[in-house]
C-alpha positions in Angstrom: 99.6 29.3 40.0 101.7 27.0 42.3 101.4 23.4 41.3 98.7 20.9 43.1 101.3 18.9 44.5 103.3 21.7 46.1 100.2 23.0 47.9 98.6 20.3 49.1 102.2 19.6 50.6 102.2 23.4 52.1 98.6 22.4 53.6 100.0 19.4 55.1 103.1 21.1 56.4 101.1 23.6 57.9 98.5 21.5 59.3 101.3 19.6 61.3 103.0 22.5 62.4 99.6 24.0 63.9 98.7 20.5 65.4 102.4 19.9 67.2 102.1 23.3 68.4 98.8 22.8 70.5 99.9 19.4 71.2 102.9 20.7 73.1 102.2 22.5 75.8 99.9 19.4 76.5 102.8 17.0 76.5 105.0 19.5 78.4 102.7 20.0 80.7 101.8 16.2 82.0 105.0 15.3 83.5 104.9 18.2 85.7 101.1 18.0 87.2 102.7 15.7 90.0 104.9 18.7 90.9 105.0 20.5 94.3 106.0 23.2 92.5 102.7 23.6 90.3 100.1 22.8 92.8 101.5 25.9 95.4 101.6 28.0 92.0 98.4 26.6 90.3 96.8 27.8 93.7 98.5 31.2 94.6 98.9 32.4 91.1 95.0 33.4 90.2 95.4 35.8 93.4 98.9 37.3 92.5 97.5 37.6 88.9 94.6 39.8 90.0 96.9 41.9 92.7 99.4 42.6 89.3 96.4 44.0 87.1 94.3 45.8 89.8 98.3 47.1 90.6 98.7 48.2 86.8 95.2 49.5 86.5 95.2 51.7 89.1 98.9 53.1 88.6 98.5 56.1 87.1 95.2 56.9 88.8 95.1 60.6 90.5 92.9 59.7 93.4 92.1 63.9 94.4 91.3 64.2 91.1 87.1 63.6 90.2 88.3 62.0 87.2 89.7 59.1 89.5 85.8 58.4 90.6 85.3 55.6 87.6 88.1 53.4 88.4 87.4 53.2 92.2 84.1 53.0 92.0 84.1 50.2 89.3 86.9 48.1 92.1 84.7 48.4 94.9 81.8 47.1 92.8 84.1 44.1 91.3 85.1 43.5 94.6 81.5 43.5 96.1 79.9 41.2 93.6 82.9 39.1 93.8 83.0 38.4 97.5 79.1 38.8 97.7 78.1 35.9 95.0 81.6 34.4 94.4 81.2 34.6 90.3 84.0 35.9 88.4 81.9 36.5 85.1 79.2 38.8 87.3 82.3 40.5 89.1 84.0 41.5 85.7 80.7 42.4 84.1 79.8 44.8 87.0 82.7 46.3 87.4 83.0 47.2 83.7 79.7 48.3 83.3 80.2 50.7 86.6 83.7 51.6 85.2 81.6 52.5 81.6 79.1 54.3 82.7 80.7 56.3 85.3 83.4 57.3 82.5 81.2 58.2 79.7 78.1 60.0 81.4 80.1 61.8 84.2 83.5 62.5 82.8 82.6 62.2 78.8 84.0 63.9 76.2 
C-alpha cells in the first residue's frame, strides 16, 4: 500500500490536471467571442452540423428497397415537428420514436 503522502499528492495532481483541463477551453475561448470569424460560424454551424449527420445517416440507405421506409419516414417526422413547433428535443424524440417503431414492428427480426 502506497504511502499517505504519495497519494494524497496523486489526488492533488490529478485534481489540477482535471480542473486546468475544463478551465481551458474557457480561457481559450474568451479572447475569441469578439471574433467575426465565430459569430458567422457560431450561427451557420448548427445548420451545416445537421446537413453532415442527416448526410451520413441517410448514406447507405436503398431508397426502392421497403427496408428504406424507417429512416425516411422518421426525417419527414423530425423535420415536421421541427418546423411545426420549433423544439429540437420534441423533433429528436419523434423522429426516433418513428424511426423505432417503424424498424422493429415492420422490418423486425
Amino acid at each position: 500500500m502506497p504511502d499517505p503522502g504519495y497519494a494524497v499528492a496523486a489526488v492533488l495532481v490529478a485534481a489540477a490536471v482535471t480542473w486546468a483541463l475544463r478551465a481551458l477551453p474557457f480561457a481559450a475561448l474568451a479572447p475569441l467571442r469578439a471574433s467575426g470569424t465565430v459569430q458567422y460560424l457560431s450561427t451557420r454551424m448548427p445548420a451545416g452540423v445537421m446537413v453532415i449527420l442527416v448526410v451520413y445517416c441517410l448514406h447507405d440507405v436503398e431508397v426502392t428497397q421497403a427496408r428504406a421506409l424507417a429512416p425516411l419516414a422518421a426525417l419527414a417526422v423530425t423535420v415536421w415537428l421541427h418546423l411545426r413547433w420549433r423544439n429540437a428535443l420534441l423533433s429528436i424524440l419523434g423522429g426516433t420514436l418513428t424511426h423505432v417503431t417503424l424498424a422493429s414492428t415492420l422490418f423486425g427480426a
